[in-house]
N, CA and C atoms as an extended XYZ file, in Angstrom:
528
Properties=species:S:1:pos:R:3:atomname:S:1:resname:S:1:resid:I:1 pbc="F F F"
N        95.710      121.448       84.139 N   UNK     1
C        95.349      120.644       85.292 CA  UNK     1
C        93.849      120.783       85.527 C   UNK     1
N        93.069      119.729       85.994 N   UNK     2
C        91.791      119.818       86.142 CA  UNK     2
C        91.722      120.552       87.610 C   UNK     2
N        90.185      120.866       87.628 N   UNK     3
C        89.738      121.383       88.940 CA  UNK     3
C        89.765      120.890       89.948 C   UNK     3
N        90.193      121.510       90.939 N   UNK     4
C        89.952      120.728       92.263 CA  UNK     4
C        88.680      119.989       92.661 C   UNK     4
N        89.060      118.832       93.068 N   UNK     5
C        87.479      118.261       93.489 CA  UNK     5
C        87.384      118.226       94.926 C   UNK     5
N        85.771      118.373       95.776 N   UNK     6
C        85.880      118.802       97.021 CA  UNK     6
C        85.105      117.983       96.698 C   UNK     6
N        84.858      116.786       97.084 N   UNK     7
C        84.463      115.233       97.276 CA  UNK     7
C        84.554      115.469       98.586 C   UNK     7
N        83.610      114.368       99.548 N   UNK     8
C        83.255      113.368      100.726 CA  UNK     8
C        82.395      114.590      101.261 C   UNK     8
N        82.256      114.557      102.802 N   UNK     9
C        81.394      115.591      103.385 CA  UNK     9
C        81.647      116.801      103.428 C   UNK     9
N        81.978      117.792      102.568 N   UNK    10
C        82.456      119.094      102.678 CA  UNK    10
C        81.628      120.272      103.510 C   UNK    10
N        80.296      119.690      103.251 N   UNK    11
C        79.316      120.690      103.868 CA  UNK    11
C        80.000      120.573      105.388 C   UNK    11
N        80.340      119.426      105.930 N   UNK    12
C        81.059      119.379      107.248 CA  UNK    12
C        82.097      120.193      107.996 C   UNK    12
N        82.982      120.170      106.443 N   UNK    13
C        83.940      120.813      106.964 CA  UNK    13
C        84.160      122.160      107.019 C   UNK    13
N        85.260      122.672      108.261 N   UNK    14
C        85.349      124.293      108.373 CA  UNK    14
C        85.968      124.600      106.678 C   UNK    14
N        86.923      124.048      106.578 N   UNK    15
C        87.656      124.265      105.802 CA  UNK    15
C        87.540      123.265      104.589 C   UNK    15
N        87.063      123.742      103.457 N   UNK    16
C        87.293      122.090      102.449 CA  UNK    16
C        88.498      122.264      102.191 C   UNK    16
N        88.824      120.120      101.726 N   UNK    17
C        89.889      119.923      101.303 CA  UNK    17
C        90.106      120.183      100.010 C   UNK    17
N        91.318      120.550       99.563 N   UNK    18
C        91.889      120.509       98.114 CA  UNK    18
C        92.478      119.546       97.839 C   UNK    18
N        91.977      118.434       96.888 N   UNK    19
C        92.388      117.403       96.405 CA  UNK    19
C        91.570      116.949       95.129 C   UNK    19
N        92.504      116.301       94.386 N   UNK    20
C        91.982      115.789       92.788 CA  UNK    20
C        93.575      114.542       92.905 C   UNK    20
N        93.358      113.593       92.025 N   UNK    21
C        94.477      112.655       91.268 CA  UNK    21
C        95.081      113.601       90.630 C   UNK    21
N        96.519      112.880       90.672 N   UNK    22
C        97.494      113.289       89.994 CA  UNK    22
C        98.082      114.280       91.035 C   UNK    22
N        98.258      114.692       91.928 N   UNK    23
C        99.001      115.933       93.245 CA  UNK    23
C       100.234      115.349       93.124 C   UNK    23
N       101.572      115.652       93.525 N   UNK    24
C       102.439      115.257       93.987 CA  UNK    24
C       102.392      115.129       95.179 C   UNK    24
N       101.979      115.678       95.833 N   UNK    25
C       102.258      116.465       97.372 CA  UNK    25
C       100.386      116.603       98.127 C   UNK    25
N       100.460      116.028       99.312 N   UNK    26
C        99.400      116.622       99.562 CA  UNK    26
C        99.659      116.910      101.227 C   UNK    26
N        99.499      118.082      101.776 N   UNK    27
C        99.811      118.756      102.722 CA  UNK    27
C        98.637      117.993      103.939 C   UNK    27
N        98.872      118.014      105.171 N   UNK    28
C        97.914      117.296      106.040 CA  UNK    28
C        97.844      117.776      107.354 C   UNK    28
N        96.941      118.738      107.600 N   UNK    29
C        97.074      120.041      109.392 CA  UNK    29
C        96.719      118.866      110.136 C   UNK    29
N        96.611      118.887      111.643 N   UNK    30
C        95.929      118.610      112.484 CA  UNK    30
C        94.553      118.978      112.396 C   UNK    30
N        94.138      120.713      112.422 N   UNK    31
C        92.970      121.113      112.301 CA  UNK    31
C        92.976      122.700      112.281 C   UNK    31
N        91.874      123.098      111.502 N   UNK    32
C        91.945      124.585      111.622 CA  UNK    32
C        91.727      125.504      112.824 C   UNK    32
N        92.752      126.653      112.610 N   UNK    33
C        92.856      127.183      113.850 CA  UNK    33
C        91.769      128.271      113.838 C   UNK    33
N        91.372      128.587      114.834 N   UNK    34
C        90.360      129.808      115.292 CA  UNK    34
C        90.467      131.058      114.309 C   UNK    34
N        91.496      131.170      113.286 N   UNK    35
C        92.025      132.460      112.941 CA  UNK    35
C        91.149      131.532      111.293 C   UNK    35
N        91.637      130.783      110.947 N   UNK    36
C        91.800      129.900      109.854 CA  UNK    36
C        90.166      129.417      109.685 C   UNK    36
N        89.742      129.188      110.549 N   UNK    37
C        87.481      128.842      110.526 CA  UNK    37
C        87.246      130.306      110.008 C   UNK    37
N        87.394      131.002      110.989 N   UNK    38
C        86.841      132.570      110.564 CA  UNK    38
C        86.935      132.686      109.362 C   UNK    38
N        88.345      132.313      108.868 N   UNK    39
C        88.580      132.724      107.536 CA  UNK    39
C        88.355      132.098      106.374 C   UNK    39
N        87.877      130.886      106.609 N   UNK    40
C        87.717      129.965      105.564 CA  UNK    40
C        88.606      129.536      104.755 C   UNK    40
N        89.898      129.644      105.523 N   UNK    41
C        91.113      129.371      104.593 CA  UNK    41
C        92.129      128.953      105.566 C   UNK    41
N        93.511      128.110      104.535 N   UNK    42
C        93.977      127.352      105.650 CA  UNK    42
C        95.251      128.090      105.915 C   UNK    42
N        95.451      127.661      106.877 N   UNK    43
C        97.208      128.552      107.330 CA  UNK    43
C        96.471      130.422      107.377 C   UNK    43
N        95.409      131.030      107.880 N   UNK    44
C        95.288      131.888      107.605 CA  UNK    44
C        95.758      133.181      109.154 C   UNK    44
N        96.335      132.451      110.022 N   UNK    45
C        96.905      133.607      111.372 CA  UNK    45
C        98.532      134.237      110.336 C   UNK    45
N        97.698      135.684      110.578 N   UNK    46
C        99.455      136.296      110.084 CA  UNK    46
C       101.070      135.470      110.532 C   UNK    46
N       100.489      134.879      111.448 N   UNK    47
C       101.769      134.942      112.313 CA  UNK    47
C       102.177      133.599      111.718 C   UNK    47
N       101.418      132.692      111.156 N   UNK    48
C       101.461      131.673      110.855 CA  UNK    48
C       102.692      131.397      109.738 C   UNK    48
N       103.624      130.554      109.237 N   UNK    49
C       105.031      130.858      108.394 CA  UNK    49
C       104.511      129.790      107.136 C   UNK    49
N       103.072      129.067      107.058 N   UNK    50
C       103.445      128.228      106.108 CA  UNK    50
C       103.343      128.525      104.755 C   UNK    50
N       102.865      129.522      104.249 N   UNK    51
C       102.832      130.116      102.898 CA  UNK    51
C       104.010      131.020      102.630 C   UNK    51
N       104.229      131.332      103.825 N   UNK    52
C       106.248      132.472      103.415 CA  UNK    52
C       106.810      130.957      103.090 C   UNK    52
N       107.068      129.570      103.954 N   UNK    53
C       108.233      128.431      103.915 CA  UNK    53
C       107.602      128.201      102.464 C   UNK    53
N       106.336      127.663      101.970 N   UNK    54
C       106.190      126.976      100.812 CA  UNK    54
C       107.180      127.554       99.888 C   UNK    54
N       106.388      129.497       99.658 N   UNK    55
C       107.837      130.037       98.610 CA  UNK    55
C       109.340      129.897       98.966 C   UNK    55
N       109.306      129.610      100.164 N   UNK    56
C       110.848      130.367      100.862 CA  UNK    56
C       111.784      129.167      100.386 C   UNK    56
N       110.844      127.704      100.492 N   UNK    57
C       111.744      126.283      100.151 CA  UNK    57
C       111.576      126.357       98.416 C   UNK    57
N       110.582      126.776       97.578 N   UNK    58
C       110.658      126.090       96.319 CA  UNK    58
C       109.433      125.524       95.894 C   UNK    58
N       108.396      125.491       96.984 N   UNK    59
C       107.448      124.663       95.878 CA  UNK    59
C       106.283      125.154       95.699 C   UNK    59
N       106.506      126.291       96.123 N   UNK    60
C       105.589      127.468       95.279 CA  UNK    60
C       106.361      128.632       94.411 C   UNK    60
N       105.634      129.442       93.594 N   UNK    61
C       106.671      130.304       92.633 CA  UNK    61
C       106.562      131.722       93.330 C   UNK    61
N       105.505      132.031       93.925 N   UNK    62
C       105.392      133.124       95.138 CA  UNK    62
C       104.607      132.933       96.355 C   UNK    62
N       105.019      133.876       97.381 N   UNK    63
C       103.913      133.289       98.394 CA  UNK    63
C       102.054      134.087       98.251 C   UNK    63
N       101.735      132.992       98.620 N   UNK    64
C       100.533      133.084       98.002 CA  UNK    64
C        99.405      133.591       99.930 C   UNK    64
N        98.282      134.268       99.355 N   UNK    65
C        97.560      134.717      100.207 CA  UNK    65
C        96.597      133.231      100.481 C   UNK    65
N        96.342      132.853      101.782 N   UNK    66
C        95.484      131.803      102.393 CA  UNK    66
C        94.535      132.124      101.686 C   UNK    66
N        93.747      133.014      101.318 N   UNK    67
C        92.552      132.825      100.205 CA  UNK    67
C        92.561      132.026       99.456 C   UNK    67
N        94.092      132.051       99.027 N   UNK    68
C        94.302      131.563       97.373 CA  UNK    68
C        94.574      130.123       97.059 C   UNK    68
N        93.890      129.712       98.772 N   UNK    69
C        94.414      127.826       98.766 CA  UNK    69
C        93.957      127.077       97.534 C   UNK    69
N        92.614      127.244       96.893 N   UNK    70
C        92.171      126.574       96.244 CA  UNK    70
C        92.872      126.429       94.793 C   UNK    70
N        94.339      127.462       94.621 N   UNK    71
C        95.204      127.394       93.370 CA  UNK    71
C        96.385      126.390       93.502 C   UNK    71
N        96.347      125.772       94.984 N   UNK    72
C        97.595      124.698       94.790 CA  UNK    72
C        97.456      123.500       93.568 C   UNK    72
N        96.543      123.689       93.272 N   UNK    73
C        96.906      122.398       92.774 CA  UNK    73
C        97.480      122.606       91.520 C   UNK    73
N        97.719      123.665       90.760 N   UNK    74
C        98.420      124.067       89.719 CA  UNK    74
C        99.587      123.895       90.050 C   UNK    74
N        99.944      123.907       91.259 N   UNK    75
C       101.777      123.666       91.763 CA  UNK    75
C       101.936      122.204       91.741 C   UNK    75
N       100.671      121.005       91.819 N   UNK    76
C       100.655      119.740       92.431 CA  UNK    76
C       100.209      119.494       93.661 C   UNK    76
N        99.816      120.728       94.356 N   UNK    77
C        99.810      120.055       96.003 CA  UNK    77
C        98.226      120.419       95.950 C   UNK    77
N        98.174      119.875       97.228 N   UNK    78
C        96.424      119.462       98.036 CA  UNK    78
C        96.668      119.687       99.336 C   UNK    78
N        95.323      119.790      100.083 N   UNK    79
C        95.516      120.143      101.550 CA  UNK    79
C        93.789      119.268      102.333 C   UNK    79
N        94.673      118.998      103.212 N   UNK    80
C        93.525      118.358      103.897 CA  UNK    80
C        93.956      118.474      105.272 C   UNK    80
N        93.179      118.187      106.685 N   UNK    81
C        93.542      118.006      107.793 CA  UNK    81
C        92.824      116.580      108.143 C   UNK    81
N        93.161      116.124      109.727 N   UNK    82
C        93.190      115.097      110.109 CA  UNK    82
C        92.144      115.152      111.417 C   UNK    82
N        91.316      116.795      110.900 N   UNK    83
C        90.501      116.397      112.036 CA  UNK    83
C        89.609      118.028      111.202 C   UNK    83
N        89.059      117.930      110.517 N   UNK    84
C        87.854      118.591      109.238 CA  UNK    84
C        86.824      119.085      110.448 C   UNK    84
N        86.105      118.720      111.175 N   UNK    85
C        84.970      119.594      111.781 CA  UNK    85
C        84.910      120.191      113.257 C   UNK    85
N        86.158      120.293      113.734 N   UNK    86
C        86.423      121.004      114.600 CA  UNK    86
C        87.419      122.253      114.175 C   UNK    86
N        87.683      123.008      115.356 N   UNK    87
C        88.920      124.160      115.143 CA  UNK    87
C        89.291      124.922      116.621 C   UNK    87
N        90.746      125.205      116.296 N   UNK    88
C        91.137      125.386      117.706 CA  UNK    88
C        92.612      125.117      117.708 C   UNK    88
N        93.586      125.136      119.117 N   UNK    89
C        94.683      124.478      119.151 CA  UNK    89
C        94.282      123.161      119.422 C   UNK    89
N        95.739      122.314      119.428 N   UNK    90
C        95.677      121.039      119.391 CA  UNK    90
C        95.097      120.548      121.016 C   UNK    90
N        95.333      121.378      122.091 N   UNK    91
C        94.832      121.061      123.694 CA  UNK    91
C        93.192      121.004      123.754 C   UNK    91
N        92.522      121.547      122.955 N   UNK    92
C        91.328      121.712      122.658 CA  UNK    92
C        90.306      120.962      121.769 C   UNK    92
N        91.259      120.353      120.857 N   UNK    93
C        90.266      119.623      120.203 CA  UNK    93
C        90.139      118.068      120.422 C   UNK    93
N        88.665      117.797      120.625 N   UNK    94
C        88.255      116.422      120.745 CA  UNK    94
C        88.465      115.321      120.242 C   UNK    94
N        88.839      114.188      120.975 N   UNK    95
C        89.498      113.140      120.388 CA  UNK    95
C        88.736      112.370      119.299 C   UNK    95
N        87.228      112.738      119.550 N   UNK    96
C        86.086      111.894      118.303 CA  UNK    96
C        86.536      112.913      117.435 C   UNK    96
N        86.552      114.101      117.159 N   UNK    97
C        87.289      114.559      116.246 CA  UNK    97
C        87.601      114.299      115.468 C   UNK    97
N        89.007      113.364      115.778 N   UNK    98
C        89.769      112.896      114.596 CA  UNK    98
C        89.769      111.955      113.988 C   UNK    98
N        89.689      111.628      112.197 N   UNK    99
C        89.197      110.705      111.166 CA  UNK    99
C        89.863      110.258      110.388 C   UNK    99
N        91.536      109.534      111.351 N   UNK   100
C        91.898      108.704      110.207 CA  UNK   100
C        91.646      108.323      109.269 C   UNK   100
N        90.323      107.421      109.182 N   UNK   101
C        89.372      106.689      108.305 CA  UNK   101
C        89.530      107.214      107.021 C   UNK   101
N        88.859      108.929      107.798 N   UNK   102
C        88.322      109.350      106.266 CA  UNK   102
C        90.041      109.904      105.837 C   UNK   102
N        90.932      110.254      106.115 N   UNK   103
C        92.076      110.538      105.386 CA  UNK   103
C        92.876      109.415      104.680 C   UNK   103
N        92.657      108.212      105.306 N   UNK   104
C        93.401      106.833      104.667 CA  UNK   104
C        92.001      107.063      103.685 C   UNK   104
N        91.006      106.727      103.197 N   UNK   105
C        90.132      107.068      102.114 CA  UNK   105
C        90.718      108.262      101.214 C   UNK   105
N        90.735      109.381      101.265 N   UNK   106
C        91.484      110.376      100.587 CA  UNK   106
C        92.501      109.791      100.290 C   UNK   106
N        93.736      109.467      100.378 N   UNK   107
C        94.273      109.299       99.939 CA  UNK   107
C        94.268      107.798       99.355 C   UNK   107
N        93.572      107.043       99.815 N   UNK   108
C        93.160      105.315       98.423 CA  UNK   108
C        93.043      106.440       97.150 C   UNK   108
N        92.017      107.752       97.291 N   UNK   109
C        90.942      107.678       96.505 CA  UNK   109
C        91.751      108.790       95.699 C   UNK   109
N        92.794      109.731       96.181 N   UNK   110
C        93.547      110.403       94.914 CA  UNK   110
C        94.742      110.109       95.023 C   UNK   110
N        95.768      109.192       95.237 N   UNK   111
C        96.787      108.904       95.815 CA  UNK   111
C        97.972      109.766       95.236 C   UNK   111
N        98.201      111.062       95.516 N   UNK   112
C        99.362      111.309       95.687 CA  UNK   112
C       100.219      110.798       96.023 C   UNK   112
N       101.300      111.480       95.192 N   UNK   113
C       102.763      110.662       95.411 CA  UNK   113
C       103.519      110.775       97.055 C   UNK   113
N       102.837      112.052       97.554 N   UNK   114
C       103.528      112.056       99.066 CA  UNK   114
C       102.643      112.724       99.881 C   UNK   114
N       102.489      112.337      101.045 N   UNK   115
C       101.980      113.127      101.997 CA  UNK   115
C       102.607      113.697      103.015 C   UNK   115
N       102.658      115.261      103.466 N   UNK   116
C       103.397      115.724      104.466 CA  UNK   116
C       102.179      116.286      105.590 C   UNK   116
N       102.644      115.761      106.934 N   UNK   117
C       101.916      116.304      107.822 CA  UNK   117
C       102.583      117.753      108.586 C   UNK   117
N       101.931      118.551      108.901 N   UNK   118
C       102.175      119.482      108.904 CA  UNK   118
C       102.507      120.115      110.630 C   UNK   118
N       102.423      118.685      111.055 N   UNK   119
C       103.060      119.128      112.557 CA  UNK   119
C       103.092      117.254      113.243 C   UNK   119
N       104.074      116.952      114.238 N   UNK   120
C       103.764      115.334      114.920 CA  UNK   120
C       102.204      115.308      114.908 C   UNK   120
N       101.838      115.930      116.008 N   UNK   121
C       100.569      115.602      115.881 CA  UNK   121
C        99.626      115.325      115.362 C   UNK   121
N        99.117      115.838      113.936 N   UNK   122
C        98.980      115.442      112.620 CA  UNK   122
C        99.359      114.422      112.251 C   UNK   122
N       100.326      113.941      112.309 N   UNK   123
C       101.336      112.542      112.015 CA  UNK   123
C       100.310      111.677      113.170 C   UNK   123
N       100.687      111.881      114.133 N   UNK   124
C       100.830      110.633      114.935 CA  UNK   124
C        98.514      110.334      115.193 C   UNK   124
N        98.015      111.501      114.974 N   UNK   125
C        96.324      111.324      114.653 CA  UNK   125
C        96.280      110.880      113.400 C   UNK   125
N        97.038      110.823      111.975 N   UNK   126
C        96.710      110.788      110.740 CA  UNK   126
C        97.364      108.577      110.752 C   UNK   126
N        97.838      108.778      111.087 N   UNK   127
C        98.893      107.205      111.112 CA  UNK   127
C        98.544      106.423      112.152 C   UNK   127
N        97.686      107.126      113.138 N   UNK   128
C        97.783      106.753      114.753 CA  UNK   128
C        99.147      105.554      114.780 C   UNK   128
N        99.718      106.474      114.967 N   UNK   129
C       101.384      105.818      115.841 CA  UNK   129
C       101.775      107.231      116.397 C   UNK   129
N       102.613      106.375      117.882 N   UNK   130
C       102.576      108.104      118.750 CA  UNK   130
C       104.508      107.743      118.492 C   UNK   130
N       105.282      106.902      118.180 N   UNK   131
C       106.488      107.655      118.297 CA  UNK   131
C       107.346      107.727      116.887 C   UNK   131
N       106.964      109.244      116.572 N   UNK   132
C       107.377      109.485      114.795 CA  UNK   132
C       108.772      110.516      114.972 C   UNK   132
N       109.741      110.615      113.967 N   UNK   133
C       110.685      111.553      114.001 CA  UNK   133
C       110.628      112.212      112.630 C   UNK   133
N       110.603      113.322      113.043 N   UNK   134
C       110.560      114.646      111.337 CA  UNK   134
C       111.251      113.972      110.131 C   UNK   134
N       111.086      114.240      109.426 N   UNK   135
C       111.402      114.026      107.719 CA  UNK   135
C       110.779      112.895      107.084 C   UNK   135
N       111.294      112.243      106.316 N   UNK   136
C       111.044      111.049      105.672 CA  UNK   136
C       110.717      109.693      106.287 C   UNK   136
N       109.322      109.086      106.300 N   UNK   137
C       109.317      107.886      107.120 CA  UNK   137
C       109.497      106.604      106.203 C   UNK   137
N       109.629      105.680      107.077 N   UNK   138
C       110.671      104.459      106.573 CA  UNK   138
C       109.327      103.834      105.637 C   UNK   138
N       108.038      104.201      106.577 N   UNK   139
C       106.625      103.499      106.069 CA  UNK   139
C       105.507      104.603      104.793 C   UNK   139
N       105.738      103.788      103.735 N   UNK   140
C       103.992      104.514      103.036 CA  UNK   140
C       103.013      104.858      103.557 C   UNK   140
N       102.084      105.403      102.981 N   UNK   141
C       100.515      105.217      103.754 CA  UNK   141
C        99.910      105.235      102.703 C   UNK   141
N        98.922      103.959      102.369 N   UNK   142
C        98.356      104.236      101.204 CA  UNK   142
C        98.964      104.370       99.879 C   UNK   142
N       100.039      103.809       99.923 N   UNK   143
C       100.670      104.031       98.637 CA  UNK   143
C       102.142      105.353       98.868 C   UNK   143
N       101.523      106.006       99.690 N   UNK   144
C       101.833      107.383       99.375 CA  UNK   144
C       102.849      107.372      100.214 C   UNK   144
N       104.384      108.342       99.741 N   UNK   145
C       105.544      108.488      100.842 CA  UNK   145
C       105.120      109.702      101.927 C   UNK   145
N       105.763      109.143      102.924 N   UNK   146
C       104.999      110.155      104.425 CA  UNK   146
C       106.720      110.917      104.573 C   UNK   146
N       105.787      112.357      104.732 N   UNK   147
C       107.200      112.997      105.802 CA  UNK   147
C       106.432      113.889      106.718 C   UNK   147
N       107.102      114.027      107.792 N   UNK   148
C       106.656      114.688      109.240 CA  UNK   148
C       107.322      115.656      109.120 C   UNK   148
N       106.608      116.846      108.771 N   UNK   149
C       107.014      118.550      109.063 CA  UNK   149
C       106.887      118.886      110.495 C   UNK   149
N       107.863      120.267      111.184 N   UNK   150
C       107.813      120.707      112.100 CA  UNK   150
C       106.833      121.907      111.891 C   UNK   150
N       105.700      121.864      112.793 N   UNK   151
C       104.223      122.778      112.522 CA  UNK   151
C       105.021      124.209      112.134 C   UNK   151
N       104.052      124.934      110.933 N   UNK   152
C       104.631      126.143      111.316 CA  UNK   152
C       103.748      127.513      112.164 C   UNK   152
N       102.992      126.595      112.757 N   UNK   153
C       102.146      127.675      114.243 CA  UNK   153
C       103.124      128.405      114.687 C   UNK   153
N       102.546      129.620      114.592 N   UNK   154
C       103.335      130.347      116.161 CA  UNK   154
C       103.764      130.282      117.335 C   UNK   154
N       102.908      129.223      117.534 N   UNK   155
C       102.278      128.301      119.089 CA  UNK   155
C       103.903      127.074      118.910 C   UNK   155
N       104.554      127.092      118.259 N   UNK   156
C       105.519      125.753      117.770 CA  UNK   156
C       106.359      126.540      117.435 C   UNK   156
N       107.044      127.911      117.429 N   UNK   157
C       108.319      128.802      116.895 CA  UNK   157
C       109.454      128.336      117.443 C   UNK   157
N       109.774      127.499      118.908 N   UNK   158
C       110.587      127.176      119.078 CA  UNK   158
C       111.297      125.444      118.822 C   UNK   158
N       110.123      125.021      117.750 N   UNK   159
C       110.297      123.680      117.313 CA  UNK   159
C       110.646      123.732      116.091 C   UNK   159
N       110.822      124.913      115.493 N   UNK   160
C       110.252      125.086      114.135 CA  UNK   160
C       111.608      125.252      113.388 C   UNK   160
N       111.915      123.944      112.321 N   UNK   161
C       113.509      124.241      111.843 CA  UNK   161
C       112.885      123.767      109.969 C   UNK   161
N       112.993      124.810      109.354 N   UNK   162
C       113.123      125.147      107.850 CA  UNK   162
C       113.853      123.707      106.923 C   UNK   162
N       115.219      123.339      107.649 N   UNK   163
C       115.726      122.292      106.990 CA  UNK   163
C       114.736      120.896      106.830 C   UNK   163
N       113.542      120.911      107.507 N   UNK   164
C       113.044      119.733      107.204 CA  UNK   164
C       111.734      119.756      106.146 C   UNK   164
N       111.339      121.073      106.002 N   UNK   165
C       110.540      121.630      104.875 CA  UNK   165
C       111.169      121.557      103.542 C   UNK   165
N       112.891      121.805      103.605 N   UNK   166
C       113.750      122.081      102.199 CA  UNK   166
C       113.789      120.588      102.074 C   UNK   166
N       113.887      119.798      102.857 N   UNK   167
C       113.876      118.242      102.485 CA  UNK   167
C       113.178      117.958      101.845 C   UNK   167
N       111.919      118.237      102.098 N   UNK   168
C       110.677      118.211      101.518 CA  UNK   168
C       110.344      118.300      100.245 C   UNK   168
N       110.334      119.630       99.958 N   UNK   169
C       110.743      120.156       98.558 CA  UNK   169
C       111.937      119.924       97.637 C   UNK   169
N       113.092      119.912       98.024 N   UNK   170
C       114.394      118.868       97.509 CA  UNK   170
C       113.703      117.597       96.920 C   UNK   170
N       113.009      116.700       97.889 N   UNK   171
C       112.409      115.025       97.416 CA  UNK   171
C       111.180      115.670       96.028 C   UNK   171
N       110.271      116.097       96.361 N   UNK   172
C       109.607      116.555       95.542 CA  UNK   172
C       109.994      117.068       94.215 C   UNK   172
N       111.326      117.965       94.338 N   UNK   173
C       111.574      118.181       92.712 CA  UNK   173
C       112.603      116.981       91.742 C   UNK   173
N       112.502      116.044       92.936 N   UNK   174
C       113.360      114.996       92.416 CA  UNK   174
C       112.590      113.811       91.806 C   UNK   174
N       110.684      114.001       92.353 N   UNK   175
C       109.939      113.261       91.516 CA  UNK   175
C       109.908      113.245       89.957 C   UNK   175
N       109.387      112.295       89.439 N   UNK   176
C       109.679      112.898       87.987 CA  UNK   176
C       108.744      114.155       87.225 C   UNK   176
């Protein structure tokens, strides 16, 4: 697999995105959290479940340390958020913030086969449409099939149900 390419304004962002053509999967935050800027890496609050669910569903082969974001793409996946130069919870961050634009561009420009957002909110800033329901949506974006994950923040533990992540990964190993 080729290298990840960190294309568009990266110097911008807290966090660069991981993306190149050819992904199956490309993962999509709202925005990095206070724990996750510091760290320069994504999903990086201990408390945070999305690197235990990736291994825990299947579409990673172990769970991997938030350092080690920049190796997804050997699995197929990519990571981007829907709002690159801010960080914080979602009550906090500014509505100029967020850059559809540039994520419908990302994905023209490597079109993965699917995109999962990684909490509604994410969804409903990445699509701007405010009434979405978890899993599989009826609509593409860009080519690309959309599913709405339940966040796996700490801040979201009581929203937070695993069966819609295994969906996830289930559709994915069913690509060819």
């Amino acid at each position: 697999m080729t290298e990840p390419h960190f294309d568009l304004p990266q110097e911008e962002y807290i966090v660069p995105d991981v993306l190149q053509p050819g992904l199956k999967l490309v993962f999509c935050g709202t925005a990095p959290s206070k724990t996750s800027a510091a760290a320069k890496a994504y999903y990086a609050n201990p408390q945070n479940k999305f690197w235990r669910v990736l291994h825990q569903v299947g579409l990673i082969p172990r769970k991997m340390k938030p350092q080690e974001f920049p190796e997804l793409p050997q699995y197929g996946i990519g990571l981007t958020d829907v709002c690159k130069r801010h960080s914080g919870i979602d009550s906090v961050l500014p509505a100029e913030g967020f850059t559809p634009d540039e994520l419908q561009t990302k994905i023209q420009t490597y079109r993965p086969r699917v995109i999962a957002f990684t909490s509604k909110r994410a969804a409903q800033e990445g699509l701007q449409k405010k009434k979405l329901n978890f899993g599989l949506q009826p609509e593409k974006f860009e080519g690309a099939e959309v599913f709405v994950l339940p966040s796996t923040s700490p801040l979201a533990d009581s929203h937070f149900n695993i069966e819609h992540w295994q969906a996830l990964s289930d559709h994915i190993r069913q690509l060819d």
